[in-house]
C-alpha positions in Angstrom: 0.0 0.0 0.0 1.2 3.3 -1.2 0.4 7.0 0.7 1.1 9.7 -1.4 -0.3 13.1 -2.0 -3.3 13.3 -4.8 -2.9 15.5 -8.3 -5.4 17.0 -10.3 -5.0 14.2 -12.4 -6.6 11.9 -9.3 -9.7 14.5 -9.6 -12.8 12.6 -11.3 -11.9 9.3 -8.9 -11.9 11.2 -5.6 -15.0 12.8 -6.5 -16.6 9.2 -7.3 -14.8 7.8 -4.0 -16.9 10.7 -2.3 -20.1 10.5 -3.9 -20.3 6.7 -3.0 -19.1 7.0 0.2 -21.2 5.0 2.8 -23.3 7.7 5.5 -25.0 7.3 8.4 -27.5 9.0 10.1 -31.2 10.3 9.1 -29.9 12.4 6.1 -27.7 11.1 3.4 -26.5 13.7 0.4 -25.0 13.3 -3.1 -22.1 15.4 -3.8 -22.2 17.5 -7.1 -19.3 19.4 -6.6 -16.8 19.4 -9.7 -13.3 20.2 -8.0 -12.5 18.4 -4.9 -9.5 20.0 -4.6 -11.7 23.5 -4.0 -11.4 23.9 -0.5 -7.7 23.9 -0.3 -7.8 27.7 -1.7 -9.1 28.7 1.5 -5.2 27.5 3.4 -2.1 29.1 2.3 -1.1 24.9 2.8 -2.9 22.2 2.2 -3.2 19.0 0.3 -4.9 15.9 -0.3 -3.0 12.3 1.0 -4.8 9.1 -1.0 -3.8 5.3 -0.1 -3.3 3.5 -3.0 -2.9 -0.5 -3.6 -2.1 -1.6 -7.0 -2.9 1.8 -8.8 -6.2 1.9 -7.8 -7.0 4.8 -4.9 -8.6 2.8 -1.3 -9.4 6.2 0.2 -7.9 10.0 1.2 -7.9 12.5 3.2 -7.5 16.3 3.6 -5.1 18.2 5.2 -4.9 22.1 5.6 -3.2 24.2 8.2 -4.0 28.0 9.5 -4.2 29.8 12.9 -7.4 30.6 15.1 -8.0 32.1 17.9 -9.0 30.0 21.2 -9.6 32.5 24.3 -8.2 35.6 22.3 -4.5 33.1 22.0 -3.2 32.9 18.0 -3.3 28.8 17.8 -1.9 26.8 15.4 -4.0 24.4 14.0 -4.2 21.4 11.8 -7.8 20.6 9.8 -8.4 17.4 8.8 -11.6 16.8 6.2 -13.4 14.8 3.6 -12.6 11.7 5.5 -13.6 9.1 2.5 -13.3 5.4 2.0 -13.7 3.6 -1.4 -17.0 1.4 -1.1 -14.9 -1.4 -3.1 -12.2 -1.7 -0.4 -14.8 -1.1 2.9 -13.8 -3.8 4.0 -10.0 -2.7 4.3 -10.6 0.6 5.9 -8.6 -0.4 9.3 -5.7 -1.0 7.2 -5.4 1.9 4.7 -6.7 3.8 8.4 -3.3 2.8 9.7 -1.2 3.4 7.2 -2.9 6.9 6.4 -2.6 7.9 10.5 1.4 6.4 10.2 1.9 9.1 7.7 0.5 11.6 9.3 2.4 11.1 11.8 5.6 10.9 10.1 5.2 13.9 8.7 3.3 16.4 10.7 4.0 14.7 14.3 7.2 17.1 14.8 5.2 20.6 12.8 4.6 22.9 15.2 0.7 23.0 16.0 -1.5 23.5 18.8 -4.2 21.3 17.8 -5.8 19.2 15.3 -9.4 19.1 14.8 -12.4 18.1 12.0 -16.0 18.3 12.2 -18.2 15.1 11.5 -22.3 14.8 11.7 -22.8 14.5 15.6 -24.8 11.1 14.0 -22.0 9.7 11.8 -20.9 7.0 14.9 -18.6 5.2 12.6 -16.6 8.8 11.4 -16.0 9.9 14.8 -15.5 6.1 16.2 -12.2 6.9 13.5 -11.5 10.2 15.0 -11.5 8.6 18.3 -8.9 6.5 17.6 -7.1 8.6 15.9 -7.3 10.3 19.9 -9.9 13.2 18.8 -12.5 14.5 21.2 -15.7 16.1 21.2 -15.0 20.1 21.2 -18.4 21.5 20.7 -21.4 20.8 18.8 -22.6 23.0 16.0 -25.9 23.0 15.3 -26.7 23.7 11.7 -29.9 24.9 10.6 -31.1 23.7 6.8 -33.8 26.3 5.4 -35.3 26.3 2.0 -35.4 29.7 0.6 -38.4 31.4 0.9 -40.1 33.8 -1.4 -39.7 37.7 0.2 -41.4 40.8 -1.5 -41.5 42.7 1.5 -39.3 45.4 1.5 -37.2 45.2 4.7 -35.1 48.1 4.1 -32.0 46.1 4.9 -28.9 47.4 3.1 -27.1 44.7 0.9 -23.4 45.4 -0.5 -20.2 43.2 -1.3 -17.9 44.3 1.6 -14.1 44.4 1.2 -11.7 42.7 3.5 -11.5 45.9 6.1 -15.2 45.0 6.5 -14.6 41.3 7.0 -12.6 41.1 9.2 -13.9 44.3 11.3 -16.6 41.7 11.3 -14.6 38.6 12.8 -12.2 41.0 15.4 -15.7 42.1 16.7 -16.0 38.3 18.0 -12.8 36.9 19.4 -13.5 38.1 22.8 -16.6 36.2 22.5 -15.8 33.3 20.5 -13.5 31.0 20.4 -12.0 29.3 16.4 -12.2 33.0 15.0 -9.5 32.9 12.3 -6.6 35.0 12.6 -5.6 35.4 9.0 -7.1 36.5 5.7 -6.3 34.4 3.7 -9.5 32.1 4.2 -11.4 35.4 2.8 -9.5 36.2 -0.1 -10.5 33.7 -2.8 -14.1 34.2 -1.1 -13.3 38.3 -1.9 -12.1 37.6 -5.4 -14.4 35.9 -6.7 -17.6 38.0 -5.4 -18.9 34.9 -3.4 -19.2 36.9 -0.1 -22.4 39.4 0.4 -23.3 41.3 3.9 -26.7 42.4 4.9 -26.9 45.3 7.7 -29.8 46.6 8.9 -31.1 48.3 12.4 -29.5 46.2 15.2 -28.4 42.9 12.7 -25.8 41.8 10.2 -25.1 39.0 8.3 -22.0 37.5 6.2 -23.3 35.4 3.4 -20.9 32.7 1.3 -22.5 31.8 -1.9 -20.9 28.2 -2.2 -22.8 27.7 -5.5 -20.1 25.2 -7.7 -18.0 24.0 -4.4 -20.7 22.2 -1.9 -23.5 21.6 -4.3 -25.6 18.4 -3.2 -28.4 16.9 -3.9 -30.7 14.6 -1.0 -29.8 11.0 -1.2 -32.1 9.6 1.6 -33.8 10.7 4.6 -35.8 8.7 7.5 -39.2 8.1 7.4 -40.0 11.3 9.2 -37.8 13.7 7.8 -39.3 12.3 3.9 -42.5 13.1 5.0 -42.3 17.0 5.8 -40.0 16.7 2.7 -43.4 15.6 0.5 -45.8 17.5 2.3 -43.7 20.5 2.5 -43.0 20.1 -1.7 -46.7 19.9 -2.0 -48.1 22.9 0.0 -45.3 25.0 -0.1 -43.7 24.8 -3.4 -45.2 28.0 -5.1 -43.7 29.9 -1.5 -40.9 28.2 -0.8 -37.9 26.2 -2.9 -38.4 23.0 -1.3 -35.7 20.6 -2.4 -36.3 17.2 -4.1 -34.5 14.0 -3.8 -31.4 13.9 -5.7 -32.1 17.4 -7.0 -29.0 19.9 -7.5 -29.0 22.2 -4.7 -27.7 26.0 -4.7 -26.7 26.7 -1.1 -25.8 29.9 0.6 -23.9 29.7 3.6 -25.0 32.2 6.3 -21.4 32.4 8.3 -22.6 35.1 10.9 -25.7 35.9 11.7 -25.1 38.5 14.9 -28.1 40.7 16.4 -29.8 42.4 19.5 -33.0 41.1 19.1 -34.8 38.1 17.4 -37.0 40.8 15.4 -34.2 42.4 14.3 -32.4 39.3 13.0 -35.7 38.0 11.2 -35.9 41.6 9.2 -32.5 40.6 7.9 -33.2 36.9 7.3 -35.8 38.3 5.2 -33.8 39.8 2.9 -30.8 37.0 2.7 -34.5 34.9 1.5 -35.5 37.7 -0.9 -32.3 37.9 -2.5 -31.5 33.8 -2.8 -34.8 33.5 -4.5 -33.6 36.0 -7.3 -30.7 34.2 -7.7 -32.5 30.7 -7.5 -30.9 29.8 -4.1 -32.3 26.1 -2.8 -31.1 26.0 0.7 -29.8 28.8 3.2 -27.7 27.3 6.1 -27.1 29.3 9.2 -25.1 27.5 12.4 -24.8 28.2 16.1 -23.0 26.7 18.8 -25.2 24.5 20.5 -25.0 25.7 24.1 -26.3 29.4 23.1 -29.7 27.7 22.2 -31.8 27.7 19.0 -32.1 30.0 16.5 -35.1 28.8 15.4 -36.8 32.8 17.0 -34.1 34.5 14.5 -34.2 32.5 11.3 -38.0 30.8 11.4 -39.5 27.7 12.0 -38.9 26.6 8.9 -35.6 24.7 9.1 -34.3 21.3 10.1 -31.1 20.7 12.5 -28.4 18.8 12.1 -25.9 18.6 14.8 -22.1 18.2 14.0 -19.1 17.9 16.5 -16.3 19.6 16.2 -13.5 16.7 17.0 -10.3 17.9 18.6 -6.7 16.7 19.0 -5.1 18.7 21.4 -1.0 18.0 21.4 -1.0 19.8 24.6 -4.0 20.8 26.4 -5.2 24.1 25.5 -6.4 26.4 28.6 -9.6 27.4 27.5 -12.9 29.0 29.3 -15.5 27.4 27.7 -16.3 30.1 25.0 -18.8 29.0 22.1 -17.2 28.6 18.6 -18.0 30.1 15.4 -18.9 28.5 11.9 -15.1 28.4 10.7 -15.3 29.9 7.1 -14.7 27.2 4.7 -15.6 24.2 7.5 
């Protein structure tokens, strides 16, 4: 068995690797994505390892590195994602596990980082029994919040503009007293910048930072339980002419809400408003919005129309961090 880091030539099989993947939990997606090498923009270093047996690629993972803030403290970190398996070689996946964790340790054991950490559906047992072993714990638990975009007409008198990096990261400084995995560098915003993907909404006593992920995260719905099908049905049958409810398997355009920060619920729904108003001209599916699970729901501030989904952040720590307890933030790019 081989480790060695993926090309762009390796492209069109990792993005078959991912989009067979096994899943667990009540909702299982279907990745559309096109480059699945996109995320490593975000990191001034990355890359992708694969093990490989007899040319053919058994699975891979990603590796990026960059610096957050943990109680106001620059941190080093290491982020490990898109975790994935080949379905042909399942059962193998202790070995190629082995040899993959091996090389990481070979060749990031002696780099100088703080900590380690990935994010996993708080559902996915078998992902974060692999974390575990790998001697990851639960962080925190981010609650995400699904909602299909909702036709808005109403004029909220929210002001919408495409803010430059001063604004962006006036926008993140603001939190790192607050929060805890607030980036410390740029660089995750740049490509975001360049490529017009980021749009913020302000209006009296709420703001939000919106990441248009159209082309890098699109997926479709491979299976949901029982329950979670039925509102899907229903909710395509009432609502359709009101709302873009997604279909199974359908090509979903998702916005990514990556702060949503306000004084009152009121305030924040004026605000939601318009982030729905302004997906629906641009034929949006999905909005997602995210909040650390001990501040509560934001079901008052975003609507009742939304389905959670739990993930936990998983952390390796390479000493332990001194830390107070502070909520995290949606890390951009997560």
């Amino acid at each position: 068995m081989d480790i060695r880091f993926a090309t762009k030539e390796d492209n069109e099989k990792l993005l078959d690797i991912e989009r067979r993947s096994a899943q667990e939990g009540k909702i299982w997606v279907v990745g559309y994505k096109e480059n699945f090498f996109d995320r490593l923009k975000y990191y001034s270093k990355g890359s992708i390892l694969v093990a490989e047996e007899k040319g053919d690629i058994i699975g891979c993972i990603g590796i990026a590195f960059d610096e957050y803030l943990v109680d106001s403290v620059p941190r080093k970190a290491i982020y490990l994602f898109g975790l994935r398996t080949n379905p042909a070689y399942r059962m193998k996946i202790a070995r190629w596990l082995k040899a993959i964790i091996q090389e990481l340790e070979n060749r990031y054991g002696e780099s100088e980082f703080d900590f380690a950490y990935a994010s996993v559906k708080a559902d996915n047992t078998a992902s974060k029994k692999i974390l575990a072993h790998m001697g990851f714990s639960r962080f925190a638990t981010l609650d995400f919040y699904a909602c299909p975009v909702l036709h808005r007409i109403k004029n909220t008198g929210v002001c919408v503009e495409r803010p430059d990096m001063d604004r962006v990261l006036g926008l993140y400084s603001g939190m790192s007293s607050r929060f805890d995995l607030v980036p410390k560098h740029v660089r995750v915003f740049e490509p975001m910048i360049e490529e017009k993907r980021l749009k913020l909404f302000t209006g009296e006593g709420a703001s939000a930072l919106v990441f248009d992920t159209s082309g890098e995260s699109d997926f479709g719905i491979a299976k949901l339980s029982p329950g979670l099908r039925f509102f899907q049905v229903i909710g395509k049958y009432l609502l359709s002419p009101l709302a873009r409810v997604p279909g199974m398997k359908e090509r979903l355009r998702i916005w990514d809400v990556l702060i949503l920060d306000y004084r009152t619920p009121r305030a924040a729904r004026r605000v939601v408003a318009e982030i729905h108003k302004e997906a629906w001209k641009e034929k949006v599916t999905l909005l997602n919005f995210a909040r650390d699970s001990t501040l509560g729901s934001l079901k008052p501030a975003i609507g009742p129309l939304s389905f959670k989904i739990p993930f936990d952040i998983m952390i390796f720590e390479k000493k332990e961090i001194p830390r107070k307890g502070r909520p995290v933030i949606w890390v951009p790019a997560l």
